[in-house]
N, C-alpha and C positions, 0 to 999 in steps of 0.2 A: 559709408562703404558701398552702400545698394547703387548709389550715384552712381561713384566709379564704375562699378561693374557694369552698372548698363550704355555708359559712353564707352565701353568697349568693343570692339566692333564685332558685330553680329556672324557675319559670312563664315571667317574660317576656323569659330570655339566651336560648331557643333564636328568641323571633319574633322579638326584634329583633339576633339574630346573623345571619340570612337576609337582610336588609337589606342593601342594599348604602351604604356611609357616604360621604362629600362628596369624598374621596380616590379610591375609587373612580368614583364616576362622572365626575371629570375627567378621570381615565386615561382611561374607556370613549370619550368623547368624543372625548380625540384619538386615538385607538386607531378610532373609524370615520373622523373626517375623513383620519386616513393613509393608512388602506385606498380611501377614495373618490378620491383624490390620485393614487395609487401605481396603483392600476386605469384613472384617467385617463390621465394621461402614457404608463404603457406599452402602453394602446391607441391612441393617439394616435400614439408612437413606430412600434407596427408597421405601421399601416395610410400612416405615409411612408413607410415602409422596402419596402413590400409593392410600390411602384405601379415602384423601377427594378427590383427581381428579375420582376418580370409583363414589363418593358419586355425587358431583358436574356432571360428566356426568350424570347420571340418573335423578337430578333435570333438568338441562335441556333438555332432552327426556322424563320428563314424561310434563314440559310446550308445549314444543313442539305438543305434542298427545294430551291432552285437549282443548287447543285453537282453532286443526284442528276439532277435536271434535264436541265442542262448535260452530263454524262456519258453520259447517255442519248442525246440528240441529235447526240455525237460516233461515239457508237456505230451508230446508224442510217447516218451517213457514211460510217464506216467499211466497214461490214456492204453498202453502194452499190457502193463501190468493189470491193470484193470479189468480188461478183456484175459485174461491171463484165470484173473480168481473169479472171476463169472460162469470160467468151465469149471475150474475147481469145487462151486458149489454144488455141483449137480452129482460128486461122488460122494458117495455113500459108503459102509463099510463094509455093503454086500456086493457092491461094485467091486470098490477096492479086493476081497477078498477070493474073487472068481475071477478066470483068466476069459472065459466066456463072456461074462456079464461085460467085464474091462473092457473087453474088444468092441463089445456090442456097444457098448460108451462114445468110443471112440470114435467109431464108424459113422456113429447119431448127431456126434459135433462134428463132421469133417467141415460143413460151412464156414462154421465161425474158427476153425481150427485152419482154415489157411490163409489168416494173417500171421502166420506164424512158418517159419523153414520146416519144422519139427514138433510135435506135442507129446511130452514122455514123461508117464507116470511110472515112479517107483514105489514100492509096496516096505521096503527096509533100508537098512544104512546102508547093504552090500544090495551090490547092482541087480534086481530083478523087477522086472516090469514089463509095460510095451509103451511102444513106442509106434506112433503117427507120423509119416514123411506122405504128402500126396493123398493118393487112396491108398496106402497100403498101413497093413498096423505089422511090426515086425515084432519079434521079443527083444529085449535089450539085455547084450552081451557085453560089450566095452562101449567103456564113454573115455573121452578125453582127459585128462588127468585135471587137468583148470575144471572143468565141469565138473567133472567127481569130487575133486573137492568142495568146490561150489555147493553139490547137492549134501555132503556131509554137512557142512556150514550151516545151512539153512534147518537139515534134521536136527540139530541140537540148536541150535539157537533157538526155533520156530519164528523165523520171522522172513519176509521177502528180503529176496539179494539179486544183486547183477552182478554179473562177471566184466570182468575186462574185455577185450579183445581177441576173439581164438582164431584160429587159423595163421597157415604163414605167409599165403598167399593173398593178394589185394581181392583176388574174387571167389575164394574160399573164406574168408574173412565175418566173421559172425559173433553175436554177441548171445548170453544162454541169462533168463531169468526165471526164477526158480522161486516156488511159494510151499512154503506147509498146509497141509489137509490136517485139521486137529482133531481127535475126536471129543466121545463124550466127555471126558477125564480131565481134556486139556494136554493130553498124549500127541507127538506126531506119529500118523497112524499111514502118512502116504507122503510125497512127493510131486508135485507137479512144476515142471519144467518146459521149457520152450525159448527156441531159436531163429534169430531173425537176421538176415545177413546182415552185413555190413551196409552195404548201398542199397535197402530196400527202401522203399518209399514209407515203410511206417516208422524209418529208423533214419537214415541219409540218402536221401534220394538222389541220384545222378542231377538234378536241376539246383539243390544248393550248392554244389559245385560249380559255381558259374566259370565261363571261358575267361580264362584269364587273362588279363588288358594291359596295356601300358600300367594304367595307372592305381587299377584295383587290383586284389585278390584277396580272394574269403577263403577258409581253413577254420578245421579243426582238428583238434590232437588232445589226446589223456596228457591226465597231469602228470606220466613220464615220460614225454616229451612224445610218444607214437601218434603218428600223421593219420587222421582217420576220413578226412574229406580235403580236395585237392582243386585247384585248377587243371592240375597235371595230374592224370591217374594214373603213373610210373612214380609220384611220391606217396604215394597211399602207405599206410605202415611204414611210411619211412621216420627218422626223425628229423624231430625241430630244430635241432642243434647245427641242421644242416641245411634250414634255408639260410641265405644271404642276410646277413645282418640281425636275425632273428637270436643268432647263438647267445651272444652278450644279454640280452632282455629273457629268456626263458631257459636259462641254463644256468648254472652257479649255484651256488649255497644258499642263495636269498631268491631262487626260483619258487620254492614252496611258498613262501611268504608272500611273493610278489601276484602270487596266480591267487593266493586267499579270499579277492575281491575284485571288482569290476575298475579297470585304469585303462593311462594312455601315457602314451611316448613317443617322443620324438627322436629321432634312429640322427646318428651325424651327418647321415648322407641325405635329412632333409625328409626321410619317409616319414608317414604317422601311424604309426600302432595303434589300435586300441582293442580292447581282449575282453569275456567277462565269460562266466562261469556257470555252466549248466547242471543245476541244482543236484539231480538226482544221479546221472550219472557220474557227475563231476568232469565233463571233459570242458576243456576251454575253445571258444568261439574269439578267435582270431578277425581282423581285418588289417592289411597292409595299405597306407595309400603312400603312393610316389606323390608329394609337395610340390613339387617343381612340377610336372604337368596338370595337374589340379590347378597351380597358379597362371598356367599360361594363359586363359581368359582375362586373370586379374592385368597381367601385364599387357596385353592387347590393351585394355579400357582405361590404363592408365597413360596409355599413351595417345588415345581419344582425351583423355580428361588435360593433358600437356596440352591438347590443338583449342579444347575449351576455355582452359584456362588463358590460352593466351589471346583469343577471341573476347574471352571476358575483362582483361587488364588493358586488354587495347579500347572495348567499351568504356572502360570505368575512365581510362585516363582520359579521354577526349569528353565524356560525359565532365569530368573533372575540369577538366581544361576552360569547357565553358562555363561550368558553373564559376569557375574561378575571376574569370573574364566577367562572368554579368555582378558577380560581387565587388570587383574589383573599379566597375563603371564608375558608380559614386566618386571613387577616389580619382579616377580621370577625370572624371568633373570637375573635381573638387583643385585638381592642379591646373586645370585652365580658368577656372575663378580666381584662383591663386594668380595666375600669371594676369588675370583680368585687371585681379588689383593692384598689386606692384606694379602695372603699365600704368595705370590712372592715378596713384599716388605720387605725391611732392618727392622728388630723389630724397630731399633732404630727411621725410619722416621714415623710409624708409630703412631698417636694422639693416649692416651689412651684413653679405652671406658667408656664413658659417666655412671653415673650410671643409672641404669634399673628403671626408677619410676614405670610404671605400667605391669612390669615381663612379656613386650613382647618382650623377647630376639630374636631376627628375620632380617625382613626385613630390620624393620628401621632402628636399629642398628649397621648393617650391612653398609646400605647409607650413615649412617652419618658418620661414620668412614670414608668412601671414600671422604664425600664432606670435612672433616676436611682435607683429605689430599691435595682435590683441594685447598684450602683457601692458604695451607702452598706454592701450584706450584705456584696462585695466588701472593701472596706476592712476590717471587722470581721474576714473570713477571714484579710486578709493578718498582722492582728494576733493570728488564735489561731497562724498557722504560725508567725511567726516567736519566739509563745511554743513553740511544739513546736520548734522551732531550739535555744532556749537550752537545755532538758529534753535535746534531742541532745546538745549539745553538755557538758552536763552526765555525762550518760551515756557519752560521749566520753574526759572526763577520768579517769575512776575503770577504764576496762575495761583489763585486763592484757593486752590484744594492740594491737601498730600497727596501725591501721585509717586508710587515706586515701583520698579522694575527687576522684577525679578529672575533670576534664570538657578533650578535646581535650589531652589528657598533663600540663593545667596542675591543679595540687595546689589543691581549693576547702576540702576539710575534712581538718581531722585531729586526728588523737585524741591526749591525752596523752603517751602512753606512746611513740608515733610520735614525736613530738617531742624526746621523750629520748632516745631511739634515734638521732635524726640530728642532737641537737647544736642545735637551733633551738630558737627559740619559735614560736609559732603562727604571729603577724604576719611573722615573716620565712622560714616556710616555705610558707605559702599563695599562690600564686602560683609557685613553682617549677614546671619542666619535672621531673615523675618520672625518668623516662630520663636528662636529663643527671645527676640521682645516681647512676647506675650509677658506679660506680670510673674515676677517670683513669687505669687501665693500658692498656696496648696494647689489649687486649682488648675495652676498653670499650665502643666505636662496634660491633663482632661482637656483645656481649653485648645490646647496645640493640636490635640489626638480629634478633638471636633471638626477643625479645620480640615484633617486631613480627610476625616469621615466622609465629611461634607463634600470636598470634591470629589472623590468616589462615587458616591449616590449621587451626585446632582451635576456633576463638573465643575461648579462653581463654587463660590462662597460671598455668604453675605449674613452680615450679622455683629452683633457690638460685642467688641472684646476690651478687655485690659490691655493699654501696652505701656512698659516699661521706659520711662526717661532715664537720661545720664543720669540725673541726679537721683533716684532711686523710687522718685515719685511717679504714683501711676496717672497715666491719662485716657480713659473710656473713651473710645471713639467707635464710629460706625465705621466699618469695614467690607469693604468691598472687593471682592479677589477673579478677577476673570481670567482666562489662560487666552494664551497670545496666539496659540494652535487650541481648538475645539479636542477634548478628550485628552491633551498633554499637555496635566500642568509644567513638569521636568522643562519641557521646553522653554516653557516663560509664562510669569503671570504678571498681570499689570493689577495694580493692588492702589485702590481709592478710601483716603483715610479723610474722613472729617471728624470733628470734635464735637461729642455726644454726652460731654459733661453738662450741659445744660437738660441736653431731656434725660439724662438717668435721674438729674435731681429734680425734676419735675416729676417722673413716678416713684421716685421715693416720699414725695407729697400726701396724704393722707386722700386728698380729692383727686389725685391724676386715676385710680382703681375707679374710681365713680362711672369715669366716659373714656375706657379704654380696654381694651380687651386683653386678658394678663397673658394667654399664648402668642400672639404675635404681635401684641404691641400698638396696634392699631387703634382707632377710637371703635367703640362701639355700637351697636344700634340706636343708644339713648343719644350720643353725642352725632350721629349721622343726623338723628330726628331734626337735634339742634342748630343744628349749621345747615341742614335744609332748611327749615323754618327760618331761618334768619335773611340767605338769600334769596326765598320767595317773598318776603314781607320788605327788603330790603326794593326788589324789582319792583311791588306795589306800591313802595313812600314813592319813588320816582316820578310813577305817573304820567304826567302829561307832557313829563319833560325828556321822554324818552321817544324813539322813532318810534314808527309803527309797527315795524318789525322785530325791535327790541321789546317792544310793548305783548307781543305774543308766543318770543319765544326766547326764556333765559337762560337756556344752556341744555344736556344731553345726563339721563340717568342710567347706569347699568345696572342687572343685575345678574350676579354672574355665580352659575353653577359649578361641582365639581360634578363629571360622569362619573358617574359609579365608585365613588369612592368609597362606599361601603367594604367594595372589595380588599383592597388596598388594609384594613383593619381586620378583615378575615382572614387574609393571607400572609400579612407581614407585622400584625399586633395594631395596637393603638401608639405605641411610641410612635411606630414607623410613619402611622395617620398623623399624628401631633408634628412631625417633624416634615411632612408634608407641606402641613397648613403652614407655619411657619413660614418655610423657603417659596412660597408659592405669592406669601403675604410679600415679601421683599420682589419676587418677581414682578408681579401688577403693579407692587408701588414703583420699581424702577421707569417703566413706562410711562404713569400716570402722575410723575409726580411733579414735571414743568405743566400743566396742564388743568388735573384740578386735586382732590384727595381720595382718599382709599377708604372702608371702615368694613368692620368685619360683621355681617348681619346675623351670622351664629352658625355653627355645624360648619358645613362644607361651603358656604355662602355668602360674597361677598358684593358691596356698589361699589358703586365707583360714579361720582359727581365731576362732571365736566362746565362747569359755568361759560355760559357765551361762548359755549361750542355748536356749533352748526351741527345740522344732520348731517351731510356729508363726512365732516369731521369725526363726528363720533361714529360714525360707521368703521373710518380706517383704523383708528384707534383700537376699535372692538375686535377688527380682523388682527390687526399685529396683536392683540392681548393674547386671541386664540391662537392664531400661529406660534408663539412664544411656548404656550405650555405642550402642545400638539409636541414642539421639539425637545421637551424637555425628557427623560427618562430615566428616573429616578432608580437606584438598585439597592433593596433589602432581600437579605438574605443570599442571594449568590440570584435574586432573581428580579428582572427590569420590570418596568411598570410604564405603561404607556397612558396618560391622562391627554384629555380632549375637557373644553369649556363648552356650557349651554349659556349662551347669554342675550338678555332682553333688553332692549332698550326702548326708550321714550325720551320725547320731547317734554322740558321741563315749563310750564306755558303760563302764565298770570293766571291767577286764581285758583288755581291747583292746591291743595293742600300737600304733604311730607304724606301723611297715611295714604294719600289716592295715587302720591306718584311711585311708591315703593309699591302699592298693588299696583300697579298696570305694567311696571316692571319687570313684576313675581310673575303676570300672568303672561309676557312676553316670554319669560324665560320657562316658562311651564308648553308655550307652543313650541318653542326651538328643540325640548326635548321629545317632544310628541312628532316632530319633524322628524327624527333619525338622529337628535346629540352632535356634538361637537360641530357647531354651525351659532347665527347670529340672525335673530329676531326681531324685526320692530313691532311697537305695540303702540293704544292709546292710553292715556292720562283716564281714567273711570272720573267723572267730575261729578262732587258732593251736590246736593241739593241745595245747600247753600249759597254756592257758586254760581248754579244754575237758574 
């Protein structure tokens, strides 16, 4: 297909691949209209959303302002009265009792006595005293009837009080607070009173009455309904019932209730109230705002955020548009290679084209031709694989080892020889469960549970099991289990069976335990001694009949370490070590076993005899032995173990003895660790005196 495409002519696929084709530009289209949609609605969306969070802030900024308000104007009462019983302390009962002394009182406070309209001590429950107005002290004759009773009130209660509101006019308008002088006894023994207008600065100053605006206005009024601070000072004492819109919120049967605590409201005509309550005198601190010119900035800026937003969908779409256009190149591409090929193909391989449902003759149509052509190369593939199947499977029948294929433990392929092994034919052993062959002894479900151990900690498996024939008889074989993907058996294992009924009954032998090692099977160090010694003595009958090179050097000795496998027994037990050595024993021998033999020299420590291997030879050997276990990483306990080999090797040379080449070996693999571990060492043969 690459042919075709490049006998296509070059000149006019790169202009008209630039192009954008009929496919794209319908995307792009609704690709802006979605953008223009999507920038609509959720500017539309915010600018509802915007006008109750603008409302909702200014209810609470305007609770905010009246409560400090309100607090404020409690405090000023408070702070009256204070100043109030601070002159009250300075009488006495001989003050009190002399109109002399009283005067002389008086006259001595005038300082602190004109924060106050009036300063008037009474001496009994009926009116006699004097009274403080400016410099002058007069006697007191009549009091206003609210005051009088006021001062009754306080002589028999003995506690401080404020009056309501006296006077009837806005600038005669004053408020009277009155304290007990107690005596020894706990008796009220006097009277002290005092008046502050209305609009005084230590009470309502003319400046909390701010000028009343569009859009604001501050007020307060007693809790029955009397106007006591105004924008307008022709509403002063007037009531509340008779601002605009106020009636319905501080009027009615649930006014007491509604005034109890600090709120807010919203009036129909879009105003926002909000009110709260000064403590001491109990009057309420009002604020009125008109909504609608409060909002007129919001509506200015949302009609800047209309000019923004459509500045910003007009960005987005064209930012869009391109984007859509530079994602979309590939697929222009992709339909003039399409058109590239369909030019340069046979008419005849060519699929006719589809018809056109929705008359976008283009891209697609263009693809799908091409992918119709892939389906047709497809088919053809699937027909050379499953001639390579049969060649498998050919090659299957004829090879002298069981070989079975596995996918999720179910048997897909297997080889001849597999077959006669277990007694089957093909048809009826393809699809078995591997594992249920394992033998129906006691054992069996352990042995299966091993397998599985086994790939877990190691990936692999290797090792001699039981497996069950048709006929019900068992056949020991060596087993071999690799996965088809590294880490996933499920995916497929390829499973290597030979028939190990001959060495089980060799170490069932009385002499096989003599020269073999009982953990991994291997021969021992007595039987390594021996089969060394045979082929050094072996190379010596030869003699003269050997080359000269043959004559000095008969093969390669390993000796090969575990790092630190001490650890490995510290941290995961001794099973975990035993089951090491084991898997570890099968590993080197898989390597080493076209080659020469394996034998386990004790502990963590194993040779390896390469006859009429070259140094070269056994060099790469030694590296793929270390790289092999370097990858291996074993898992006990929920935890990995990474192993590295020290290993020493020597030339195995004429006249050498078995004890001199195993030390020179040992002391190779004694510098590889003195090197930094996990690396590969050459050493010399130490030669006897005998030799020498």
């Amino acid at each position: 297909m690459d042919a075709v495409v490049d006998a296509a002519p070059r000149d006019a696929a790169p202009r008209r691949a630039w192009l954008p084709g009929p496919l794209v530009r319908a995307v792009g289209l609704l690709v802006l209209l979605s953008v223009i949609a999507a920038g609509g609605v959720s500017t539309w969306l915010v600018t509802r959303a915007s006008e109750p969070q603008a409302l909702q802030r200014i209810l609470e900024q305007d609770g905010g302002e009246v409560e400090m308000l309100a607090r404020m104007l409690s405090s000023k009462m408070e702070l009256n009265i204070k100043m109030l019983a601070a002159l009250a302390d300075g009488l006495s009962p001989a003050v009190i009792g002399s109109n002399v002394r009283l005067r002389a009182w008086l006259m001595q406070n005038r300082p602190a006595a004109r924060l106050f309209e009036t300063v008037t001590v009474l001496r009994g429950e009926e009116i006699a005293g004097l009274q403080l107005r400016g410099e002058e002290v007069t006697a007191v004759d009549q009091l206003e009837d609210a005051e009088q009773a006021l001062l009754h009130r306080v002589w028999q209660e003995r506690k401080p009080m404020v009056s309501g509101v006296l006077g009837s006019k806005a600038s005669q308008a004053h408020v009277a607070l009155a304290l007990p002088v107690l005596g020894s006894s706990g008796q009220t023994v006097a009277v002290v009173a005092a008046t502050l207008r209305l609009q005084s600065q230590n009470l309502l100053p003319p400046a909390l009455a701010l000028p009343e605006r569009e859009s604001t206005r501050f007020m307060v009024f007693t809790q029955e309904g009397v106007i006591l601070s105004h924008p307008d000072a022709s509403r002063v004492l007037g009531l509340v019932r008779d601002e605009p819109g106020l009636s319905r919120v501080f009027s009615g049967s649930d006014a007491a209730q509604l005034l109890a605590q600090p709120g807010r409201t919203v009036l129909p005509d879009g105003s926002v109230v909000g009110w709260a309550v000064a403590g001491l005198p109990g009057w309420v601190v009002a604020r009125v705002n008109r909504a609608p010119s409060l909002l007129q900035p919001l509506v200015a800026a949302e009609q800047r955020v209309w000019w923004l937003a459509g500045a910003a969908v007009a960005a987005v779409a064209l930012a869009a548009l391109l984007l859509l256009w530079w994602l979309m190149h590939p697929l222009s591409l992709l339909r003039q290679r399409a058109r590239d090929v369909l030019e340069g193909e046979h008419p005849a391989s060519v699929p006719r084209q589809p018809p056109d449902l929705l008359g976008a003759s283009g891209e697609v149509n263009d693809v799908v031709r091409v992918f119709a052509r892939l389906v047709q190369l497809r088919r053809q593939q699937q027909r050379t694989t499953q001639a390579l199947e049969r060649q498998l499977q050919a090659v299957l029948e004829h090879v002298p080892l069981g070989i079975a294929l596995t996918r999720s433990q179910r048997i897909e392929i297997a080889s001849s020889q597999a077959c006669r092994m277990f007694g089957y034919t093909p048809a009826q052993l393809v699809g078995r469960d591997f594992l249920q062959l394992i033998s129906g002894s006691p054992e069996g479900g352990e042995l299966a549970e091993r397998v599985r151990v086994d790939f877990a900690v190691h990936g692999r498996f290797h090792g001699e099991l039981p497996l069950m024939r048709r006929d019900a008889s068992t056949l020991w074989a060596q087993v071999h289990g690799e996965p088809v993907h590294a880490g996933d058996p499920a995916a497929g294992v390829i499973w290597i069976i030979e028939d190990g009924s001959a060495e089980r009954e060799a170490r069932l032998q009385h002499d096989w335990e003599r020269w073999h090692d009982a953990l991994t099977f291997l021969p021992n160090r007595a039987a390594l001694v021996r089969r060394l010694q045979l082929l050094l003595s072996r190379r010596v009958a030869r003699g003269a009949h050997t080359l000269a090179h043959e004559q000095s050097v008969t093969g390669v000795l390993m000796h090969v370490d575990v790092d630190h496998f001490t650890l490995i027994n510290e941290l995961a037990g001794h099973d975990a070590g035993d089951d090491v050595l084991r898997h570890l024993a099968r590993l080197l021998e898989s390597h080493v076993r076209q080659t020469g033999w394996l034998g386990r020299l004790g502990g963590d420590e194993f040779a390896v005899v390469l006859p009429g291997c070259s140094m070269e030879r056994g060099a790469e050997l030694a590296e793929k032995l270390r790289a092999a276990v370097a990858a291996w990483e074993p898992t006990y306990r929920g935890r990995s173990f990474s192993l590295s080999l020290s290993i020493g090797l020597v030339l195995l040379a004429m006249g050498a003895g078995p004890a001199e080449a195993l030390a020179g070996a040992d002391m190779a693999c004694y510098a590889a660790k003195r090197a930094g571990r996990n690396r590969v060492q050459w050493g010399q043969v130490p030669q006897s005196a005998s030799a020498q």
